[in-house]
N, C-alpha and C positions, 0 to 999 in steps of 0.2 A: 504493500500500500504506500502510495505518495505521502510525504511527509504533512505536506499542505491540506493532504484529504482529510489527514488521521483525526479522529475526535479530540486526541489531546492537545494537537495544535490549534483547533477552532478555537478552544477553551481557553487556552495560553494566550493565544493574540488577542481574546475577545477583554481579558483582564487588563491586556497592553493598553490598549484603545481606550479600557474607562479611566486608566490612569493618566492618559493624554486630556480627557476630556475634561477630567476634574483638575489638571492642573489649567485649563483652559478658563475655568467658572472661575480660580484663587486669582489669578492677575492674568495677564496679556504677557504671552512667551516672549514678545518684544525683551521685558524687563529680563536682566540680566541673569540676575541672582536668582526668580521664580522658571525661567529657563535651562538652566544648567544647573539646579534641582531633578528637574524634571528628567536630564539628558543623566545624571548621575545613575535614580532609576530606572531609567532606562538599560543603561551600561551593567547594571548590578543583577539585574532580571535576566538578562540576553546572560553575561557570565556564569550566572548559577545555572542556567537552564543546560546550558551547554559543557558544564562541570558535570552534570549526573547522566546526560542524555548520549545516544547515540546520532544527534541527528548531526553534528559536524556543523563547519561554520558557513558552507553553503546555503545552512537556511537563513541567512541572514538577508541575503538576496529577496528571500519570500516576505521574509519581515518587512524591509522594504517599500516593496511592491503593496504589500499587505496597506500602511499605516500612509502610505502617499496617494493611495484609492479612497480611504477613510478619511483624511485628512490634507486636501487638495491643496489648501491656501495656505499651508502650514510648511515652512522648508525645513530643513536638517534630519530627512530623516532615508537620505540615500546612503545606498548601502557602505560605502565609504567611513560618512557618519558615523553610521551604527556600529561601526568596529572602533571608528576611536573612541565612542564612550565604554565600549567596553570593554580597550584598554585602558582608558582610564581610572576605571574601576580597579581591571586587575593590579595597576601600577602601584596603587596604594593598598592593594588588599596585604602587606606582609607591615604595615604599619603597627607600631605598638607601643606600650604604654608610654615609652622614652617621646617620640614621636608627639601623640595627643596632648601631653604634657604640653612640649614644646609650641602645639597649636593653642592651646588653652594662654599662656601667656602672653602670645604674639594676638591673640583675637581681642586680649584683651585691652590692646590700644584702639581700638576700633569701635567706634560706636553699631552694635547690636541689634538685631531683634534678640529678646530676651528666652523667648519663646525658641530658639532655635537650639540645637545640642551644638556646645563648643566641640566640634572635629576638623577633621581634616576637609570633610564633602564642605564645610562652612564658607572656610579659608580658602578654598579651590575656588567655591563660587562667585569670588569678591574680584575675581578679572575674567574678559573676557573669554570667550572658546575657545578662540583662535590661542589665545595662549598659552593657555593649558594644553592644546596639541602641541604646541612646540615645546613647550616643558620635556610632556610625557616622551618625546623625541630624542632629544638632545642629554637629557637627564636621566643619570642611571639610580642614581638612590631618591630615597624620598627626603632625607633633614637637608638636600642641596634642592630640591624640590619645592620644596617650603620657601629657603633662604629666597630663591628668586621670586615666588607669589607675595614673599611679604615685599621686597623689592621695589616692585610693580605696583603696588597700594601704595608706598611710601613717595613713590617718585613718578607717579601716573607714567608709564614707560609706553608708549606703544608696542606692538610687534617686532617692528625692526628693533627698535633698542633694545629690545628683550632678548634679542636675536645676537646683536653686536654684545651683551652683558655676556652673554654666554659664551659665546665664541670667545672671547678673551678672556675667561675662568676668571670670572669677577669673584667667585665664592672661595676658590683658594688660596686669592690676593688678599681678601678683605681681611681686615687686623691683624695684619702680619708683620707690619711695620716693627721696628726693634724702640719703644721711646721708655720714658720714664715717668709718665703719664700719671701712673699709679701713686707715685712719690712726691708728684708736685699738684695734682690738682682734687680737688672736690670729687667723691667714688662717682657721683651721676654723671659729672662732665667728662671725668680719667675713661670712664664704660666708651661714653658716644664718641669722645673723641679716638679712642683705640681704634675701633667701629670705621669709622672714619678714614683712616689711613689704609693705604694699600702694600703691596708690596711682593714684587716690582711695577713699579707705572708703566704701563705699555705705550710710549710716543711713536706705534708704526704708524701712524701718519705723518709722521718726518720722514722730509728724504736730506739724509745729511750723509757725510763721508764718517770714517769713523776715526780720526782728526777734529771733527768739531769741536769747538771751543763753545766754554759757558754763553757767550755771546751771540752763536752761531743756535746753538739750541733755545735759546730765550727769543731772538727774534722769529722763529719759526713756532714757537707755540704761540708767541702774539698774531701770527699770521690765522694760527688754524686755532682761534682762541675758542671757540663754539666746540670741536672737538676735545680739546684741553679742559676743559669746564665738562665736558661729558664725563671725562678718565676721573675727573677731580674727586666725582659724583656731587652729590645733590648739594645744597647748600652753600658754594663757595661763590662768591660775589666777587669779581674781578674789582679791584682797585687801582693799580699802576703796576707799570714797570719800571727802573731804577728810582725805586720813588725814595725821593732826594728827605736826608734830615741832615735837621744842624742840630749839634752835639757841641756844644762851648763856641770856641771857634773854627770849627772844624766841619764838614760835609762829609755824608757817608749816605750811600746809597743800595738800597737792595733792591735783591735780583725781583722780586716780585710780590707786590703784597693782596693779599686777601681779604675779604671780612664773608664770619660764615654764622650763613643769619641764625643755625638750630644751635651752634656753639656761645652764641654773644659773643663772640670774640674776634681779634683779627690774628691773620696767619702768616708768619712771613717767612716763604720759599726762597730757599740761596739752591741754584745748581751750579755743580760742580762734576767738569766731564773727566775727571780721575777717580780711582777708588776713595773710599773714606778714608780720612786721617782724621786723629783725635782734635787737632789743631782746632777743626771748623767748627767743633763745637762752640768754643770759646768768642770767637768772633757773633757766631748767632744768637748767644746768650747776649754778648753783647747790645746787639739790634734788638731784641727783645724787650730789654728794659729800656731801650730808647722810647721805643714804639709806646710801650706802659706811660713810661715818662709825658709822650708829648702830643698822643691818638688816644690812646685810652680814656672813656668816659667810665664814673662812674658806675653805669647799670651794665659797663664791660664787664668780660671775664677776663682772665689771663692770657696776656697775647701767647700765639703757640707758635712753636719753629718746627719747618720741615725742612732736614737734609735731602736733598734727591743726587745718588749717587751715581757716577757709572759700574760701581759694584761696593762693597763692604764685608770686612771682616765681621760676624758677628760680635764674637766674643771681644773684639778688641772696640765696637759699639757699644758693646753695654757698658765696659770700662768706663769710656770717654761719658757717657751719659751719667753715672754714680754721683759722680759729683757734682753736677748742675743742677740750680735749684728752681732753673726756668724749663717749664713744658716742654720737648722738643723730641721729636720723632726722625730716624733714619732709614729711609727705604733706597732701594736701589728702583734704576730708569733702563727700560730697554728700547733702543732703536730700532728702524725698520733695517732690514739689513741690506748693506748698500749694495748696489751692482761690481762686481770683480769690472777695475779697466781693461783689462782683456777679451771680456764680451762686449764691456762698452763700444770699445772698435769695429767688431763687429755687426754691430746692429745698424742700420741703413740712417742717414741723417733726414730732419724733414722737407730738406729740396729734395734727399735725392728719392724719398716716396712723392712729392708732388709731382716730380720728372716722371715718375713711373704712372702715376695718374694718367698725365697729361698725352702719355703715347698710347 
């Protein structure tokens, strides 16, 4: 007997259909959150059904055809569809108590329905579709799964950017940074600013030789400053470049300053296209307490310093950090990597492709 004939598949879909119907009466599948509720059970029905049954995932086809005859004016629910929510399901079916935990604290920066159970389906429903398929894609565990949903809420990211976060393992970057955070600031601001820092900054949107100088790299992230501000993440408010203090009689300038609005505070960036040496710390403590000195309001927090290196010793990091009693954070910076001039030569000049155009 055909799968579709069988009485237990009548029964099955006819269940499917009332569940479509009555999330249809609660809100308009438009809304996001009442939508991918509804796509969640979906995914969780189709997975169970096909956990116990022999009918394989070709009937998913039927399903399909089934609930788009039922339900004409209603899209998502091609057979396509219908496997990502119920990979989506399975994606997080090995979730457990460490996991819920983790959703249960993170939901609860988030204003609620009260009514709804703190999980994971919660958390998942608070972004788009679209991106939750690319999650479930690209993402192989569920606590880096999370990190980016919460992300995404935190920083309204679209797709692409969700896309470009991931591709550039923003979740194995993020507080890696080597600072002393913990020793000089407030445990709330030490938390978000750790948070905050990355490491290593990925500048492959520079095209530099790898000879650039601090100069050379500071003018090209002012160029591609809307990308620099992406790597930076959220919060960081471009203020200048060598932005000029007087210090007695004296002028001194840094490489770049900040103000980062969830911090209260201002940031100020020194690159340096050598490894770290303990020296630099000294000098940016320095500018720090310039900055306290003669930017600093009142309702500031602590200005905060970021080394960005072309590499560092850890251990000889943390050294240089012990004894400074200003905030300051060292991550290393990675380049795009440059073309070898030996293929450079190779590769045709733009006359000599417009010569080839033109014949």
């Amino acid at each position: 007997m055909e799968i579709i004939k069988s009485e237990e598949y009548k029964i099955w879909i006819s269940e499917i259909k009332e569940k479509i119907s009555s999330a249809q009466i609660k809100a308009s599948l438009a809304v996001n959150t009442e939508m991918l509720n509804l796509y969640w059970d979906l995914g969780q029905i189709i997975f169970e059904k096909l956990s116990v049954s022999n009918w394989g995932t070709k009937v998913v086809e039927n399903i399909s055809k089934d609930l788009q005859n039922s339900f004409p004016n209603l899209e998502g629910f091609s057979k396509r569809n219908l496997m990502f929510m119920k990979q989506w399901v399975e994606f997080y079916q090995n979730a457990n108590n460490k996991h819920v935990e983790i959703v249960k604290q993170l939901v609860s920066q988030f204003p609620m329905n009260q009514n709804q159970p703190e999980n994971i389906k919660l958390i998942a429903s608070l972004i788009p579709w679209g991106h939750n398929i690319l999650i479930i894609q690209k993402i192989q565990n569920i606590e880096e799964a999370i990190f980016y949903i919460i992300k995404t809420i935190e920083n309204n990211w679209s797709r692409a950017v969700l896309g470009f976060q991931i591709e550039s393992q923003l979740y194995e970057r993020q507080g890696k940074a080597i600072t002393n955070f913990k020793l000089t600031l407030p445990k709330t601001q030490s938390d978000l600013a750790n948070e905050t820092l990355k490491d290593p900054y990925k500048f492959d949107f520079l095209t530099l030789t790898e000879k650039a100088n601090e100069r050379d790299i500071e003018n090209q992230l002012i160029q591609h400053i809307t990308k620099f501000l992406l790597e930076l993440g959220t919060g960081f408010a471009f203020i200048g470049r060598q932005y000029l203090l007087k210090v007695g009689e004296n002028e001194y300038k840094i490489d770049l300053l900040f103000y980062h609005i969830r911090l209260r505070c201002f940031i100020v960036v020194e690159l340096k296209s050598v490894e770290f040496k303990s020296e630099f710390t000294g000098k940016l403590s320095f500018y720090l307490s310039a900055v306290d000195d003669l930017l600093r309001k009142e309702s500031d927090n602590p200005t905060i310093g970021i080394l960005l290196c072309k590499s560092k010793n850890k251990v000889e990091a943390e050294y240089a950090l012990r004894g400074i009693s200003q905030p300051i954070g060292v991550a290393e910076y990675q380049l795009s990597k440059a073309m070898p001039e030996n293929l450079k030569s190779q590769l045709p000049t733009i006359p000599d492709i417009e010569e080839e155009l033109n014949k």
